[in-house]
FIFI-367659 format. One record per residue (C-alpha): residue number from 0; residue in one letter; z, y, x. Coordinates in Angstrom, 3 decimals. Layout:
  seq  type        zz        yy        xx
  NUM     A         Z         Y         X
...
REM end
This chain:
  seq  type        zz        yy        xx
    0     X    15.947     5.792     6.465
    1     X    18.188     8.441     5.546
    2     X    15.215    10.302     3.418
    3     X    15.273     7.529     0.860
    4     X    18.535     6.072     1.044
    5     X    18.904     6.673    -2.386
    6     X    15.542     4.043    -3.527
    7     X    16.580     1.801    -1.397
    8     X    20.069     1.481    -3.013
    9     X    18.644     1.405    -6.506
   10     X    15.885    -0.885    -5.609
   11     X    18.148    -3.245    -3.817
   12     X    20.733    -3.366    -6.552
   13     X    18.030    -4.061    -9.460
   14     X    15.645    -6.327    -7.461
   15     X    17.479    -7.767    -3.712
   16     X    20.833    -9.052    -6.045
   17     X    19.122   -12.557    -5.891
   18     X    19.528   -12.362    -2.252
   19     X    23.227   -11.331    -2.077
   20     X    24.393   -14.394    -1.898
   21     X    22.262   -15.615     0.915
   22     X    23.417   -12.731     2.638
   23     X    27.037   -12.766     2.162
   24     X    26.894   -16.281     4.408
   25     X    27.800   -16.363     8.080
   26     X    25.904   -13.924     9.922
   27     X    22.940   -15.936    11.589
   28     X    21.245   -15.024    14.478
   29     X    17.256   -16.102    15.755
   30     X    13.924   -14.340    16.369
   31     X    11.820   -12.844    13.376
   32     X     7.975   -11.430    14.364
   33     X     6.820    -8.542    12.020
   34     X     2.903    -8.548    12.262
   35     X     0.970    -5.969    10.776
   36     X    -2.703    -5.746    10.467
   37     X    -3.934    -2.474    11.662
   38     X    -3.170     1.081    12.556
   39     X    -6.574     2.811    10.582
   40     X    -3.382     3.748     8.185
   41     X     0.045     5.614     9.892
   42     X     2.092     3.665     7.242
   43     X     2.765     0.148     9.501
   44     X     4.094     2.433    12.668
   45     X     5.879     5.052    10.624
   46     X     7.554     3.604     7.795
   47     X     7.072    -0.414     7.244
   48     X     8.370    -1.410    10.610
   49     X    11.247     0.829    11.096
   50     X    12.641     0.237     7.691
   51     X    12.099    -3.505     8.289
   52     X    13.875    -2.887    11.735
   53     X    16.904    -0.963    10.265
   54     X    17.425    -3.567     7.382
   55     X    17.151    -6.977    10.072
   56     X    19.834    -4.716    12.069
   57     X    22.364    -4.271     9.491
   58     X    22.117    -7.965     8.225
   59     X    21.570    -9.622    10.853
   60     X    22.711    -7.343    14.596
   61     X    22.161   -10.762    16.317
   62     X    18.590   -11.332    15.939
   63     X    15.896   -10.033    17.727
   64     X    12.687    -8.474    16.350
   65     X     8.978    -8.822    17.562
   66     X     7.046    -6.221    16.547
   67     X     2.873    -5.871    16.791
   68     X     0.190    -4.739    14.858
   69     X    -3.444    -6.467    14.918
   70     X    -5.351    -2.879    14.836
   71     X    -8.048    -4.567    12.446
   72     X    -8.734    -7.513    14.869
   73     X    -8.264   -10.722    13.438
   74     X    -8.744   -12.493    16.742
   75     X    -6.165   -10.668    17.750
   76     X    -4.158   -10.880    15.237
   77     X    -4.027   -14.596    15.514
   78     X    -3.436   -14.470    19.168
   79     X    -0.539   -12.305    18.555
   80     X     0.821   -15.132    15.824
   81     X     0.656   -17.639    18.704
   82     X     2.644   -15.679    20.674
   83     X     5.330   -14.946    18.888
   84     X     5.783   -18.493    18.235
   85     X     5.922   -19.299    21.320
   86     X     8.708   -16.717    22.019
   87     X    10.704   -18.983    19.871
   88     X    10.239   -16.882    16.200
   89     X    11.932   -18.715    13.174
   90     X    10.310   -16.336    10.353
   91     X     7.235   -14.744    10.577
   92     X     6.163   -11.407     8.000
   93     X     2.615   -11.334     8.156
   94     X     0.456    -8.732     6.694
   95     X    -2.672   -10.633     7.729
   96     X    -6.184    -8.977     8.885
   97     X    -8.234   -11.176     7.053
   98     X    -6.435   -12.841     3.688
   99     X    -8.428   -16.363     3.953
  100     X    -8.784   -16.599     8.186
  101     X    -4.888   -16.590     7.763
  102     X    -4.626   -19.738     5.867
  103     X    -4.862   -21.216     9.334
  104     X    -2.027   -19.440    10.627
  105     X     0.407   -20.135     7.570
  106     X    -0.122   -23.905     8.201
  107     X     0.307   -23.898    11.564
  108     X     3.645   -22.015    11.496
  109     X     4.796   -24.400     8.764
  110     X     3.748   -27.765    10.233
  111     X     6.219   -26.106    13.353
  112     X     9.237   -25.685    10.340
  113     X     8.482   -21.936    10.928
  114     X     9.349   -20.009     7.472
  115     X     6.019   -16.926     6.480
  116     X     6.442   -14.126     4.531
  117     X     2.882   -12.809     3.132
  118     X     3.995    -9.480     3.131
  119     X     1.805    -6.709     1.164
  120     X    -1.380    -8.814     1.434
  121     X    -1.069   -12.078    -0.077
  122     X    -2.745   -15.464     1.643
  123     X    -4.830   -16.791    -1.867
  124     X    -5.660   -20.199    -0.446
  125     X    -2.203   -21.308     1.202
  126     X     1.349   -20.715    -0.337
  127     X     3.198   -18.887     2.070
  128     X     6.989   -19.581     1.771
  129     X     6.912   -16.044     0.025
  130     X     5.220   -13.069    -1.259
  131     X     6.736    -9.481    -1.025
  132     X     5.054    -6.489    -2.081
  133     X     4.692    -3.695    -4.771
  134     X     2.266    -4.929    -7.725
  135     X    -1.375    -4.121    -6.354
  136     X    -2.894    -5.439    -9.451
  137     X    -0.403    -2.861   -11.361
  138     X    -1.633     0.168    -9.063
  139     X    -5.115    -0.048    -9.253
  140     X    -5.035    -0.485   -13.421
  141     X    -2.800     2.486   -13.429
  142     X    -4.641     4.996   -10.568
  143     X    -7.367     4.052   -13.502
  144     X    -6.173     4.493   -16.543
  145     X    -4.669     8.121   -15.123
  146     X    -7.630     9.410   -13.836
  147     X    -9.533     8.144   -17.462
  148     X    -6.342    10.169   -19.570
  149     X    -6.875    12.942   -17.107
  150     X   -11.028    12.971   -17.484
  151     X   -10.220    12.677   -21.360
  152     X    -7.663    15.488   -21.289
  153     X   -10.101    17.920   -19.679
  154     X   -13.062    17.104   -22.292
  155     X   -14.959    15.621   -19.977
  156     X   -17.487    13.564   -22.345
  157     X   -18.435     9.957   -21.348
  158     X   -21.890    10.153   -22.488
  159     X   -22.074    12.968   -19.284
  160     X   -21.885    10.302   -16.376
  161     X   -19.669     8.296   -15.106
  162     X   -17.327     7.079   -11.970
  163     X   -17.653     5.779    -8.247
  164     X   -15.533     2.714    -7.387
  165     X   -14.527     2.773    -3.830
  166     X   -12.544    -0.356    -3.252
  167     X   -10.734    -1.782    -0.244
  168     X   -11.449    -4.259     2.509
  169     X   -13.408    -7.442     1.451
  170     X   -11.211    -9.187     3.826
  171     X    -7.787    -7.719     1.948
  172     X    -6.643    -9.757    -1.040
  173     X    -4.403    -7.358    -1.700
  174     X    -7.931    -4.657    -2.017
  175     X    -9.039    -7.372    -4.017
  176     X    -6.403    -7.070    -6.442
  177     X    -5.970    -3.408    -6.617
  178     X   -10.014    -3.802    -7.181
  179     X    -9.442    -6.154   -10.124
  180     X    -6.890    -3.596   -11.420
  181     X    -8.813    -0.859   -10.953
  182     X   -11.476    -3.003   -13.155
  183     X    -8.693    -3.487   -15.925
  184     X    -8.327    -0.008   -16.343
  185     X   -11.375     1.767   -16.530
  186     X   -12.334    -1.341   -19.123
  187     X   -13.166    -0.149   -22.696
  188     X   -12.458     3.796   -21.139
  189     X   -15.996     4.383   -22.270
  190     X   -16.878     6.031   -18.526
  191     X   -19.476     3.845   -17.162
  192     X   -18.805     2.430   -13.373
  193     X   -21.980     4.054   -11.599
  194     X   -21.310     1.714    -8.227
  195     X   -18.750     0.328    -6.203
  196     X   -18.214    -0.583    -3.000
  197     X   -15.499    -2.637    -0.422
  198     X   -14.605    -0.541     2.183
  199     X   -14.393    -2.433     5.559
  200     X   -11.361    -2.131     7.055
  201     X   -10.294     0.585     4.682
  202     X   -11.997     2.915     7.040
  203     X   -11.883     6.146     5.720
  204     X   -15.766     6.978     7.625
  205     X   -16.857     4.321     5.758
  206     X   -16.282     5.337     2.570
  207     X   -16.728     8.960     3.673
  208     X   -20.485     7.718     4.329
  209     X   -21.056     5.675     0.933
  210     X   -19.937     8.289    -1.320
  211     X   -22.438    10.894     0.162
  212     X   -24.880     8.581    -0.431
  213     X   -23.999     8.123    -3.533
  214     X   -23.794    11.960    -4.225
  215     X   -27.508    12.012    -3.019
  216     X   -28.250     9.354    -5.885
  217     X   -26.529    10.183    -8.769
  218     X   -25.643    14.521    -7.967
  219     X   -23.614    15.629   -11.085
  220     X   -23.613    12.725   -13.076
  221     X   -20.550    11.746   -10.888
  222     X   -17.499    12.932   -13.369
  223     X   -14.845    10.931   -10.626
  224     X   -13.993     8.378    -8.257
  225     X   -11.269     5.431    -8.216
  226     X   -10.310     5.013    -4.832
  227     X    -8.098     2.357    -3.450
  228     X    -5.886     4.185    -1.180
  229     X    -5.604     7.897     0.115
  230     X    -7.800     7.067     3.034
  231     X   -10.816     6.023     0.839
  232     X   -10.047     8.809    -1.335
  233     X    -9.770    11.142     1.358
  234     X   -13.511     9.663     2.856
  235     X   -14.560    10.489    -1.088
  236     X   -13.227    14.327    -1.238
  237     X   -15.169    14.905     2.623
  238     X   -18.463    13.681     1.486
  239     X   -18.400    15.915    -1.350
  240     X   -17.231    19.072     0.162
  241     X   -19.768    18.099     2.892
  242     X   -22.521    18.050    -0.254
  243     X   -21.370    21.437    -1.005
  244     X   -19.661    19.834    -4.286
  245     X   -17.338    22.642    -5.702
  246     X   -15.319    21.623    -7.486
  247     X   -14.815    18.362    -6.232
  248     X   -14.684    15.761    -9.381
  249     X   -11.278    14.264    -9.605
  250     X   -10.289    11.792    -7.396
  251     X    -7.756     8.557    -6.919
  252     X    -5.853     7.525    -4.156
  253     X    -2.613     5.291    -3.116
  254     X    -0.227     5.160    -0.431
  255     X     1.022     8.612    -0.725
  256     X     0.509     9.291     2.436
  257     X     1.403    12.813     3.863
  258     X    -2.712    14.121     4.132
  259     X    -2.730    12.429     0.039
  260     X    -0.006    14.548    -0.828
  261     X    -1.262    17.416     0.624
  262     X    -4.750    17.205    -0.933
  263     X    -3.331    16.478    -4.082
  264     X    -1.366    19.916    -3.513
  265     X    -4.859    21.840    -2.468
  266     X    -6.197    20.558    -5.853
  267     X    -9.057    17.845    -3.921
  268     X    -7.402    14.696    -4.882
  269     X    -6.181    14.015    -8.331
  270     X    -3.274    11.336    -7.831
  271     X    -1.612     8.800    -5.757
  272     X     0.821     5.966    -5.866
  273     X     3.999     6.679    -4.305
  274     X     5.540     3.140    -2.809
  275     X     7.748     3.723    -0.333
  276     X     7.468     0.931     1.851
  277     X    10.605     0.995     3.571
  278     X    11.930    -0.617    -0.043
  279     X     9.107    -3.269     0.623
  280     X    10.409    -3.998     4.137
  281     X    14.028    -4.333     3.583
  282     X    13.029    -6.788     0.826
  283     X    11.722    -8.784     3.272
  284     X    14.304    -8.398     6.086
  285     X    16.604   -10.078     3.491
  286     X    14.418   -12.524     2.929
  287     X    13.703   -13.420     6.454
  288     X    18.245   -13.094     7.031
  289     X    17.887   -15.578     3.713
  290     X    15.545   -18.471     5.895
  291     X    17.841   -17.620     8.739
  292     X    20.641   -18.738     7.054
  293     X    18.850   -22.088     5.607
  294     X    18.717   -20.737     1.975
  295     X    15.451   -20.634     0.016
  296     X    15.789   -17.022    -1.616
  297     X    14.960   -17.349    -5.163
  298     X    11.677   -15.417    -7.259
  299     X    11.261   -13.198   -10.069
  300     X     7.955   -14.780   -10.684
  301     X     5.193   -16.940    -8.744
  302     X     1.833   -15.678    -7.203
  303     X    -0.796   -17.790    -5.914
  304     X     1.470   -20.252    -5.969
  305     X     4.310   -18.593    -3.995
  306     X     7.241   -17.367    -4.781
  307     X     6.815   -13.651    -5.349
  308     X     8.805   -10.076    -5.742
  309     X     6.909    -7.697    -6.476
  310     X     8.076    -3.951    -7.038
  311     X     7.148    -1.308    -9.361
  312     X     5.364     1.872    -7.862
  313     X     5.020     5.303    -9.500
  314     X     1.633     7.512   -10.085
  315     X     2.005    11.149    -8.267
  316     X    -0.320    14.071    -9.447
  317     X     0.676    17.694    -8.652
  318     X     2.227    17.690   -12.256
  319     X     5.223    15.387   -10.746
  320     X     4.885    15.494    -6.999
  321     X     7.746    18.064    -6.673
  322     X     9.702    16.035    -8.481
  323     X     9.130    12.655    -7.895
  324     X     8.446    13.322    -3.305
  325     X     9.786    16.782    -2.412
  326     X    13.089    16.740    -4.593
  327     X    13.699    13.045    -4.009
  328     X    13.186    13.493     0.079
  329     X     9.963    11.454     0.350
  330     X     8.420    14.155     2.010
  331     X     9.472    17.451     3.206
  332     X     8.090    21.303     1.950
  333     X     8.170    21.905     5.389
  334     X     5.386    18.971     6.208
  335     X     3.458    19.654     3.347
  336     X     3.337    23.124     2.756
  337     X     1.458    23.766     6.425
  338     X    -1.371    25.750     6.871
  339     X    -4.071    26.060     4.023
  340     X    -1.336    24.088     1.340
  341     X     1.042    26.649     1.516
  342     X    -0.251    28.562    -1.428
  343     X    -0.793    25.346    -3.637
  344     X     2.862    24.463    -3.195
  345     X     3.260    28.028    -3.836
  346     X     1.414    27.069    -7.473
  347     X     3.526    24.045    -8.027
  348     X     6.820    25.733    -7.453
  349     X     7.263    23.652    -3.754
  350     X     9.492    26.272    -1.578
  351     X     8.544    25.891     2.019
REM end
């Protein structure tokens, strides 16, 4: 935690004060489950769960955490819900497989007087007891709107083609508001939407496979492609290398995820969102100490009919990723700057 120590202090200052209070009470003590839904992205095992484990253990050294992660299987995912419970958890964070198969869950819990936290993914049809994550709706409009500014600022004409939509899981509400984002943006940009698609399980093959389709049918009249996270966006930039596509149109992403970054340094992939989700996962460590304690943390605003916080993430292209990941200690020159990147972080002044 020590890399953004820094975030976390500013981002719990401006946006966890509402929870000081809760906090502040006796120390409690009980079990809290931390389920994540799958392991197709490195985020859940490398940064969610052991921010959310360092946060529970500084507010609350008395309680014990369950940790597991569904790996895409929403059988399994449900099966691990039961368990937990029955290992006596008192607050559950769920980052559910499938948004509407976890309705289920979220009633069950509370008919048992067990607190949820919808965490990252929201449930639409059931009100958890509350919603953390960073604005999805916010980071697909903007991943938009900066790849439309950067296909403007390069005099790329409309009238030439247009852009590929690769959206997230169908099963994700929180694809399906980066999606409806992503719509907000490119609206009125005067770059036609040539076709879309929902990635399954945000597997990166997946989209890997549509875009080269998609290559096959539309060839150059592809001037870029939205994609909902780095993985997606990582699937776009293989099928059009693979196509012998040089250079590769620009292209989204969102997670910034280490292989993001470094494509973004190599010049293949045009931006990301940097959302450090340790900030995410302490937010919700407090709010799980806050049930603990018997409080009902207040909300900055209401989502789907549960109470909500919702952070602010930040767009990365190579014009700010020094900046913004290297000089803040997001990521290291040393991890980025391997191999074939070390002479674009040459180019953007990253010393290795």
């Amino acid at each position: 935690m020590t890399r953004l120590s820094n975030q976390l202090i500013g981002a719990s200052a401006l946006s966890l004060s509402l929870m000081s209070s809760t906090v502040a009470l006796a120390a409690p003590s009980g079990t809290v489950a931390f389920l994540m839904p799958d392991q197709a992205s490195t985020r859940y095992e490398q940064h969610d769960f052991p921010g959310f484990k360092a946060e529970m253990s500084k507010l609350c050294p008395d309680c014990k955490v369950l940790y597991q992660n569904a790996n895409a299987d929403v059988s399994q995912q449900q099966q691990q819900f039961n368990s937990v419970i029955s290992q006596g958890a008192k607050v559950i964070v769920l980052d559910p497989v499938d948004s509407t198969a976890a309705a289920s869950l979220v009633h069950m819990a509370q008919a048992q007087g067990i607190k949820v936290i919808a965490y990252d993914r929201p449930v639409p049809s059931t009100p958890a007891d509350y919603y953390v994550s960073f604005d999805n709706e916010g980071i697909g409009k903007a991943i938009a709107q900066s790849l439309v500014q950067h296909l403007k600022d390069t005099g790329v004409p409309a009238e030439k083609g247009g852009v590929l939509q690769v959206n997230g899981s169908p099963t994700d509400a929180a694809a399906g508001l980066i999606k409806n984002g992503i719509h907000a943006g490119l609206q009125g940009s005067g770059y036609k939407t040539l076709a879309e698609y929902d990635t399954p399980d945000w597997a990166p093959p997946k989209a890997q496979q549509w875009v080269s389709g998609q290559i096959t049918r539309f060839g150059t009249q592809i001037v870029g492609v939205v994609a909902a996270n780095d993985g997606t966006g990582g699937g776009a930039v293989a099928a059009f290398k693979a196509a012998g596509v040089n250079p590769v149109p620009p292209v989204t992403g969102n997670d910034a995820t280490l292989a993001g970054l470094q494509l973004i340094i190599a010049g293949d992939e045009y931006n990301t969102i940097l959302k450090p989700s340790e900030i995410v996962a302490a937010a919700a460590a407090k709010v799980a100490v806050g049930f603990l304690s018997g409080q009902s943390p207040k909300a900055e605003r209401t989502l789907f009919k549960t109470p909500s916080q919702l952070f602010t993430p930040t767009v990365i292209t190579a014009k700010n990723l020094k900046a913004e990941v290297v000089d803040k200690g997001i990521a290291s020159a040393k991890d980025l700057c391997t191999g074939r990147y070390a002479d674009g972080c040459k180019t953007l002044g990253i010393a290795n």
